[in-house]
Kinemage of the C-alpha trace (Angstrom):
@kinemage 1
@onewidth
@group {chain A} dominant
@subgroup {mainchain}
@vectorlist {calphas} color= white
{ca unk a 1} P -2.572 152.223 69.044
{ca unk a 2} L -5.742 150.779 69.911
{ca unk a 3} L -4.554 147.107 68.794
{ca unk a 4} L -1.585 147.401 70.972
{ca unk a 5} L -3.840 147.838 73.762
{ca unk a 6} L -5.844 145.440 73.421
{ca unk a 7} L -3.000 142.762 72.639
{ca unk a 8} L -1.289 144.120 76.111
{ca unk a 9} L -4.256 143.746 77.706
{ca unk a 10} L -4.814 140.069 76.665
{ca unk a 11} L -1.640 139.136 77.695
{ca unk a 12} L -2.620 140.418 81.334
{ca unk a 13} L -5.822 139.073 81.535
{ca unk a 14} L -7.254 135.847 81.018
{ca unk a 15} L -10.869 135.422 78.531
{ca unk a 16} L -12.771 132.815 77.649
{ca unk a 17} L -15.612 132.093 74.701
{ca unk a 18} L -17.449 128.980 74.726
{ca unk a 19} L -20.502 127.833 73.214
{ca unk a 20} L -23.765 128.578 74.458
{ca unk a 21} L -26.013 125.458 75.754
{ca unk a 22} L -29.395 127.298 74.661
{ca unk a 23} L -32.113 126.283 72.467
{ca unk a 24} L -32.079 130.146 71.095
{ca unk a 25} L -30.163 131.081 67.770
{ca unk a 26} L -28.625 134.307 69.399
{ca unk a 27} L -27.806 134.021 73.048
{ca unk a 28} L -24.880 135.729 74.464
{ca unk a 29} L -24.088 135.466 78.056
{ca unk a 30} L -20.871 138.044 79.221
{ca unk a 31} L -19.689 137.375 82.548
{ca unk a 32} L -17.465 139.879 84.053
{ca unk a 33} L -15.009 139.007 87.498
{ca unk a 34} L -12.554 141.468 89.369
{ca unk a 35} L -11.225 140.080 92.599
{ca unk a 36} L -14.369 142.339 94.654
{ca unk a 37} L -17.418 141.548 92.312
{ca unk a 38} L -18.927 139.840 89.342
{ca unk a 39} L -21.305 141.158 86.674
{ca unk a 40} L -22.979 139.081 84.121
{ca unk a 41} L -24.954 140.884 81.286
{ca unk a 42} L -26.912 138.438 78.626
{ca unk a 43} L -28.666 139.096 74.993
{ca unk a 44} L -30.703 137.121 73.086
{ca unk a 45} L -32.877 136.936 70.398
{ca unk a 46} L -31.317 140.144 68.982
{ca unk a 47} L -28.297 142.087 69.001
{ca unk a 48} L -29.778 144.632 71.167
{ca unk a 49} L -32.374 142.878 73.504
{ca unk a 50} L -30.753 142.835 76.964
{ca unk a 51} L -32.924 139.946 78.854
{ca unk a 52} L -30.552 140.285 82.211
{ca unk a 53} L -28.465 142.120 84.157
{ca unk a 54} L -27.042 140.962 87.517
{ca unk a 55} L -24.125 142.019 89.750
{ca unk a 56} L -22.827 140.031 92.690
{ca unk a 57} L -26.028 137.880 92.395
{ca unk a 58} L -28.455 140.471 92.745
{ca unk a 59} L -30.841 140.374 89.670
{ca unk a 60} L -31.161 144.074 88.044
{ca unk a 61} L -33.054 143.607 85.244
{ca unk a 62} L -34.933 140.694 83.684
{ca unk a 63} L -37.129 139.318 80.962
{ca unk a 64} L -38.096 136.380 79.205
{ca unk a 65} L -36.204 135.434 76.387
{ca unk a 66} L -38.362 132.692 74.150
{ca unk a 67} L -37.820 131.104 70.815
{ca unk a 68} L -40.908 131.858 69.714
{ca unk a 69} L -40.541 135.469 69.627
{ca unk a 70} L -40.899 136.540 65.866
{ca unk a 71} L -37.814 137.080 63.925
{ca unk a 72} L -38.768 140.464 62.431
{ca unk a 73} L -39.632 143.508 63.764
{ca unk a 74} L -41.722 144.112 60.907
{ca unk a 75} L -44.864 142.132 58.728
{ca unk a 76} L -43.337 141.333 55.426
{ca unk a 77} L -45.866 138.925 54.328
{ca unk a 78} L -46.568 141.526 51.668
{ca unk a 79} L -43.469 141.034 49.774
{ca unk a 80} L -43.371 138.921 46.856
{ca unk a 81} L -40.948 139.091 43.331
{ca unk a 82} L -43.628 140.602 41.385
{ca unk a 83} L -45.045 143.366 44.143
{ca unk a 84} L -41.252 144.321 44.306
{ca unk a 85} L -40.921 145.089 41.210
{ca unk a 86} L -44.361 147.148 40.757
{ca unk a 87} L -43.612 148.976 43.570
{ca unk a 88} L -39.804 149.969 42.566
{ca unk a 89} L -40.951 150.957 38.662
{ca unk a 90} L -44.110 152.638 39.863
{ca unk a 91} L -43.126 154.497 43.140
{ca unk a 92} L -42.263 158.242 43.264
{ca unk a 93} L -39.198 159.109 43.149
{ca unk a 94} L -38.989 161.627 45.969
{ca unk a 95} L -39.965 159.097 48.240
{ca unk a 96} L -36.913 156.878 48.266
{ca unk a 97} L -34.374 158.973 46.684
{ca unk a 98} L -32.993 160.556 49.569
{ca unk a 99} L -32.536 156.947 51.377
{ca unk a 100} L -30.743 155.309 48.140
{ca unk a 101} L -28.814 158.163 47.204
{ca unk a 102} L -27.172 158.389 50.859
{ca unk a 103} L -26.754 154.489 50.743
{ca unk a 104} L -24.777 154.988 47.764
{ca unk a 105} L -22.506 157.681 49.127
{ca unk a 106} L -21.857 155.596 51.506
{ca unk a 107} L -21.304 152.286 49.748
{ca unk a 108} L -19.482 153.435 46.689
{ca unk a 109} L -16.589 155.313 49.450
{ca unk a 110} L -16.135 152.360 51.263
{ca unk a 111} L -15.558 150.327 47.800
{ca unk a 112} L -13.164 153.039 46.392
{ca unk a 113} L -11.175 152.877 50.261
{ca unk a 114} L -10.851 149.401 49.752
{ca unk a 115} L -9.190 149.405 46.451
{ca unk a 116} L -7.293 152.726 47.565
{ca unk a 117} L -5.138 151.271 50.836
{ca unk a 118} L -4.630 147.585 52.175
{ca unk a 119} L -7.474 146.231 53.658
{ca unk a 120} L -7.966 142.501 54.533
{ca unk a 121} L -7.105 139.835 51.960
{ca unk a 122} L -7.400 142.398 49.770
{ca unk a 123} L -9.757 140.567 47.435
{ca unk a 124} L -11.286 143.403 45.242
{ca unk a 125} L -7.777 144.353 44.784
{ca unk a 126} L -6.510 140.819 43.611
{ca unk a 127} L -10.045 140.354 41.035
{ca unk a 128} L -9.243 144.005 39.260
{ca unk a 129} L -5.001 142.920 38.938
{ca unk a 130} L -6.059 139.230 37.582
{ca unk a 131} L -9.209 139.301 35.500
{ca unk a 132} L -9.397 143.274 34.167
{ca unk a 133} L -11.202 146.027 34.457
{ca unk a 134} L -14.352 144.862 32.403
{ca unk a 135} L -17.732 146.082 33.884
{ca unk a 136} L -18.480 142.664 35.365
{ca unk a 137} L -15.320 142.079 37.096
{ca unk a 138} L -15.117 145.865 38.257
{ca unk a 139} L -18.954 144.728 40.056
{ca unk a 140} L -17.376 142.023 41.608
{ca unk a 141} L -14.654 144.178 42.597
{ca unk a 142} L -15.876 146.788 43.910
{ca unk a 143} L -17.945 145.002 46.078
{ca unk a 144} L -15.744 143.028 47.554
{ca unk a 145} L -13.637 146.265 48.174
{ca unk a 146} L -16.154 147.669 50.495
{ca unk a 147} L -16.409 144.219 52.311
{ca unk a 148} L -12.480 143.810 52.208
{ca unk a 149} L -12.128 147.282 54.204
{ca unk a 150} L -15.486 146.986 56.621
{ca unk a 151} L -14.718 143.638 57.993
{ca unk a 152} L -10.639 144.943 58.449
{ca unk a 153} L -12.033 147.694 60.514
{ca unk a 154} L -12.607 150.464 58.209
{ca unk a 155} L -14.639 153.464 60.023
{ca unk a 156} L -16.161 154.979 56.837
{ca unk a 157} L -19.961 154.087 57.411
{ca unk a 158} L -21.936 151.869 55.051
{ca unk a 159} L -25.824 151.939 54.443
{ca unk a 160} L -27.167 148.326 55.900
{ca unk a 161} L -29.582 146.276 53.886
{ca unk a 162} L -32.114 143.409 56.065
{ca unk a 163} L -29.402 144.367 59.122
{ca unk a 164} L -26.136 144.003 57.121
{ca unk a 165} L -23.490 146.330 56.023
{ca unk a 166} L -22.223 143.387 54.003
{ca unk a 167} L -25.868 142.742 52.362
{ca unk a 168} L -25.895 146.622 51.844
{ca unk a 169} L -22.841 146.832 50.238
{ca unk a 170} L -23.482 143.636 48.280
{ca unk a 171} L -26.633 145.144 46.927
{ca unk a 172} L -25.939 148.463 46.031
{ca unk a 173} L -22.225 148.667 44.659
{ca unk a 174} L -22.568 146.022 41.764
{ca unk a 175} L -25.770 147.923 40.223
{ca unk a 176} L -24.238 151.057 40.503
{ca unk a 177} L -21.504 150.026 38.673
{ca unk a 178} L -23.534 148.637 35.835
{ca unk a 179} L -25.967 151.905 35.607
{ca unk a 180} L -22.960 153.548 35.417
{ca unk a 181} L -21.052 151.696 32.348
{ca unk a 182} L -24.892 151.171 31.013
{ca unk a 183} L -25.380 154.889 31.012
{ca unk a 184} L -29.273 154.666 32.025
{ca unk a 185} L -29.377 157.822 34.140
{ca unk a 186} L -29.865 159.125 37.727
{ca unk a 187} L -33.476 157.731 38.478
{ca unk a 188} L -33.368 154.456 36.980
{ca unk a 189} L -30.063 154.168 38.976
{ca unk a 190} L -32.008 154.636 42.330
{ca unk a 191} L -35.077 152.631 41.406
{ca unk a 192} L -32.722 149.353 40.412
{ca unk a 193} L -30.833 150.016 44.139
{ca unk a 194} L -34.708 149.926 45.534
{ca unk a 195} L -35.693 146.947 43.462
{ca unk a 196} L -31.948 144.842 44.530
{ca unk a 197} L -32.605 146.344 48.476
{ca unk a 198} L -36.022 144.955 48.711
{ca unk a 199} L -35.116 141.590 46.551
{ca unk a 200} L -32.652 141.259 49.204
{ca unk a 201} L -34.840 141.863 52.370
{ca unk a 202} L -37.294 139.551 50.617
{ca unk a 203} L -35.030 136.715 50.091
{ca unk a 204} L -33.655 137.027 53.394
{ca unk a 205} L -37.143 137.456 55.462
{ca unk a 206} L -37.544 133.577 55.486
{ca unk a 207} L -33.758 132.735 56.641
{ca unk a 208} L -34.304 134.548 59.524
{ca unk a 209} L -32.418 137.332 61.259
{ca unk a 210} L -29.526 135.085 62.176
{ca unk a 211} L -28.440 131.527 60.623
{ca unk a 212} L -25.592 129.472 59.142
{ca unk a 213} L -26.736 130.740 55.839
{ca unk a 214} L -24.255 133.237 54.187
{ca unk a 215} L -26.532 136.482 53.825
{ca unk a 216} L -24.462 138.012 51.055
{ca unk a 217} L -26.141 134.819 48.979
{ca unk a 218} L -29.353 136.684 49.015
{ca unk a 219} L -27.876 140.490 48.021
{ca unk a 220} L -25.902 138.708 45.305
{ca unk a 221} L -29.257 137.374 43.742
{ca unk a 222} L -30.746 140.549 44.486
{ca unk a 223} L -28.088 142.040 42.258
{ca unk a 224} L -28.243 140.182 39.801
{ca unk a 225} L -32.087 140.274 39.327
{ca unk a 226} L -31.232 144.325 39.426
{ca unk a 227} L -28.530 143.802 36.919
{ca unk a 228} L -31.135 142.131 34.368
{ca unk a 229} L -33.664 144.494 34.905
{ca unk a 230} L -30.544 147.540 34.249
{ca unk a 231} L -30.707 145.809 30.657
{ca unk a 232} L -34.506 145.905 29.687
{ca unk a 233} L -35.559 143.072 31.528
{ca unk a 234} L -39.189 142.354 33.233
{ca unk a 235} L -40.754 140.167 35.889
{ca unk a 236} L -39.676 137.201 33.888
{ca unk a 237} L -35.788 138.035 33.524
{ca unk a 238} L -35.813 138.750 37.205
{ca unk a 239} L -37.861 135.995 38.501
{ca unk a 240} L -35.309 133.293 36.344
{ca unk a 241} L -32.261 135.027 37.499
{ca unk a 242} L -33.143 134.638 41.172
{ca unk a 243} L -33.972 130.920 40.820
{ca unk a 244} L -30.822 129.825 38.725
{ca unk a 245} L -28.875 132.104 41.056
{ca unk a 246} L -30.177 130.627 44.403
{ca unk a 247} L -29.825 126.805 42.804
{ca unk a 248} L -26.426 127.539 42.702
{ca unk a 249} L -24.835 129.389 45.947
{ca unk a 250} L -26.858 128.903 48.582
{ca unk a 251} L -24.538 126.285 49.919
{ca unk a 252} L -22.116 128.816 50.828
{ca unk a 253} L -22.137 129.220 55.001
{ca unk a 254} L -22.223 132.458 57.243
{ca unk a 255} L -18.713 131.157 59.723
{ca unk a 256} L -18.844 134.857 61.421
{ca unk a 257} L -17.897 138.649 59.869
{ca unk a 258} L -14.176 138.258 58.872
{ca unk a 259} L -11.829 138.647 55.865
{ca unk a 260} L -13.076 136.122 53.929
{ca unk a 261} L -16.549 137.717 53.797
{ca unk a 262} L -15.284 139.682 50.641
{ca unk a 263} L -14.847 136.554 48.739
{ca unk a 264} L -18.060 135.442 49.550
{ca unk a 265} L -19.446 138.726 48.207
{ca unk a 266} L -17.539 138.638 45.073
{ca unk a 267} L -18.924 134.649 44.532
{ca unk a 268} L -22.677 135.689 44.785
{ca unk a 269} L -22.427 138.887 42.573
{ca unk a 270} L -20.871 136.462 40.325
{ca unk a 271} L -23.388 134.272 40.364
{ca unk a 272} L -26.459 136.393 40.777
{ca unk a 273} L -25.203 137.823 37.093
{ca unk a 274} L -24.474 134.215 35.936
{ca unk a 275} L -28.329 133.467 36.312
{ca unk a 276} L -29.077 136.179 34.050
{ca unk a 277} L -26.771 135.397 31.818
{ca unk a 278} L -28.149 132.018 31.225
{ca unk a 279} L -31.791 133.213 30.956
{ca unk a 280} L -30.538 135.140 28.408
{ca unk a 281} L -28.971 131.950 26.544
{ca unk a 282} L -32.434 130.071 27.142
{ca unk a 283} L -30.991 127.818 29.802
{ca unk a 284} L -32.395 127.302 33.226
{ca unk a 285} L -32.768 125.079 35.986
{ca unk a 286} L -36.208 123.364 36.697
{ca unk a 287} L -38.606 122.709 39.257
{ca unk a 288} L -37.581 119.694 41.119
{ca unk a 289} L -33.488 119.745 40.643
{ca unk a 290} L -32.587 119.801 43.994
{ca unk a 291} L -33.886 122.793 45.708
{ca unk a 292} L -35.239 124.621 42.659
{ca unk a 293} L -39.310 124.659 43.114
{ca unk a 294} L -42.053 125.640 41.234
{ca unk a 295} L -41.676 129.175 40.486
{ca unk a 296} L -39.630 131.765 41.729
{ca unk a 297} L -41.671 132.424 45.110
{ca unk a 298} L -41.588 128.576 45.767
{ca unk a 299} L -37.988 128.368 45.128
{ca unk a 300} L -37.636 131.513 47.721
{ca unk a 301} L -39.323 128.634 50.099
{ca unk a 302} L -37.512 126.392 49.701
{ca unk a 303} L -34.215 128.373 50.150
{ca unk a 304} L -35.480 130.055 53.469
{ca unk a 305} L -36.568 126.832 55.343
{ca unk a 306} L -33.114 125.522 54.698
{ca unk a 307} L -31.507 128.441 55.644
{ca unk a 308} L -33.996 128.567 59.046
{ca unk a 309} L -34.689 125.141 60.027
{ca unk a 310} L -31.916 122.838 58.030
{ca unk a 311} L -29.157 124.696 59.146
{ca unk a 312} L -29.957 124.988 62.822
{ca unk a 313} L -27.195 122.166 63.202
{ca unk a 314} L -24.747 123.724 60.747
{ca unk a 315} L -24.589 126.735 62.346
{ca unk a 316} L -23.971 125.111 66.255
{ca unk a 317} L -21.297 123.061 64.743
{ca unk a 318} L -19.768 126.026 62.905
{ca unk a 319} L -20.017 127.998 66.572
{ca unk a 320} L -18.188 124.817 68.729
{ca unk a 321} L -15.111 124.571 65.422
{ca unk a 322} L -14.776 128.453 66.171
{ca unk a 323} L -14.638 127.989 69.863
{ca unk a 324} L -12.063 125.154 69.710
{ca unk a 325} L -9.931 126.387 66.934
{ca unk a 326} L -8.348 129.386 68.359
């Protein structure tokens, strides 16, 4: 009903999006005319900093809106591979079991509503009916399930990871489904969701909060690293699954929340379990191939400054295709 109104109402009404001329990442500037007045509301920075409000010229509310303002709200200069995974094996349990267990609630009913009813391009659907129900493809899956029915408007609500439902989802729903067919048991289950949520923050603290870069890259790692450490694995299973995982999809571009998004997610699970799967063959990729550096928190680097400063173009060139293509 909803979608008829809205279609009715575009038909009546005339709206135009056009790219921003602003050195910010975010900047959103809504300007609202009726035949008596005109209200213009604009956002920047982040999705909820409000930097002006004016109506019929009048200024309401304003505030500087600079470039330099930090990208997190919080100091994670902490955060490394190795603290990670200390503080996931060594924390008590109480203290974060309440948060994972609710994320997956959440997670795994969104999954199971996107296999259940048509959702999207239906791309956790299409994996399970070509390639099996096998415990890697059912990861890959499931995930892209809960993506498939989120970004097709799906209400359920999903437990965000680094500011994503798709990261969230990404990170928690593949591990799950490995604890599960690995039998390992209720707490190891929450402290490999911990140890894939913080990989993922970690991984995506020096992107930035918004760039070109496709953040389900970074909870597909994160899953994988999870993944290996679901089978026995230590710091150095982890640390070699992130970095043969990263040297291989963090090409993959962020072009806005849409269909397609499940794909995505099904292409980094993929690929965050392919890196441990070749660490476990003895094969690697080494410092100095491309964007592969010396160890895994170089290598982390590496993959944030391109994701911050390289793609600064990508991303305003992806933004004036989407603006001229519809």
């Amino acid at each position: 009903e909803e979608k008829q109104q809205i279609a009715a109402y575009l038909e009546k009404n005339c709206i135009q999006v056009r790219p921003a001329q602003s050195e910010l990442t975010f900047d959103l500037l809504l300007t609202l005319r009726t035949a008596e007045h005109c209200v213009k509301l604009r956002i920047a920075e982040n999705h909820t900093n409000i930097v002006l409000i004016e109506k019929d010229g009048v200024v309401l509310q304003r505030q500087d809106a600079a470039p330099s303002q930090p990208a997190n709200l919080t100091d994670r200069s902490c955060l490394s591979v190795e603290r990670i995974l200390a503080f996931a094996e060594q924390v008590e349990l109480e203290t974060v079991e309440p948060l994972i267990q609710r994320q997956l609630r959440m997670n795994l009913a969104i999954a199971e509503e996107g296999l259940r009813r048509d959702w999207g391009a239906n791309i956790g659907s299409v994996l399970l009916r070509h390639n099996g129900d096998g415990v890697k493809n059912r990861a890959k899956a499931m995930a892209a399930a809960g993506s498939d029915a989120r970004m097709s408007g799906c209400e359920l609500p999903v437990c965000i990871v680094s500011g994503s439902g798709n990261q969230g989802i990404t990170a928690s729903v593949p591990v799950a489904v490995y604890a599960k067919e690995l039998n390992v048991g209720e707490e190891k289950t929450i402290r490999a969701v911990l140890l894939s949520d913080l990989l993922t923050i970690h991984l995506k603290t020096g992107i930035g909060r918004l760039s070109a870069y496709c953040g389900a890259v970074s909870a597909g790692c994160a899953a994988g690293a999870a993944i290996a450490w679901l089978h026995g694995g230590g710091y150095a299973e982890i640390a070699h699954t992130l970095v043969n995982a990263l040297a291989i999809t963090s090409g993959i571009v962020c072009d806005g929340a849409k269909p397609s998004c499940a794909a995505k997610i099904a292409t980094a699970v993929e690929t965050g379990i392919l890196g441990y799967e070749m660490y476990c063959d003895g094969q690697q990729f080494y410092s100095g191939e491309g964007l592969v550096g010396k160890g895994v928190e170089r290598t982390i680097r590496n993959i944030g400054r391109l994701g911050r400063e390289g793609m600064r173009a990508t991303d305003e060139e992806i933004l004036r295709i989407m603006t001229q293509c519809v």
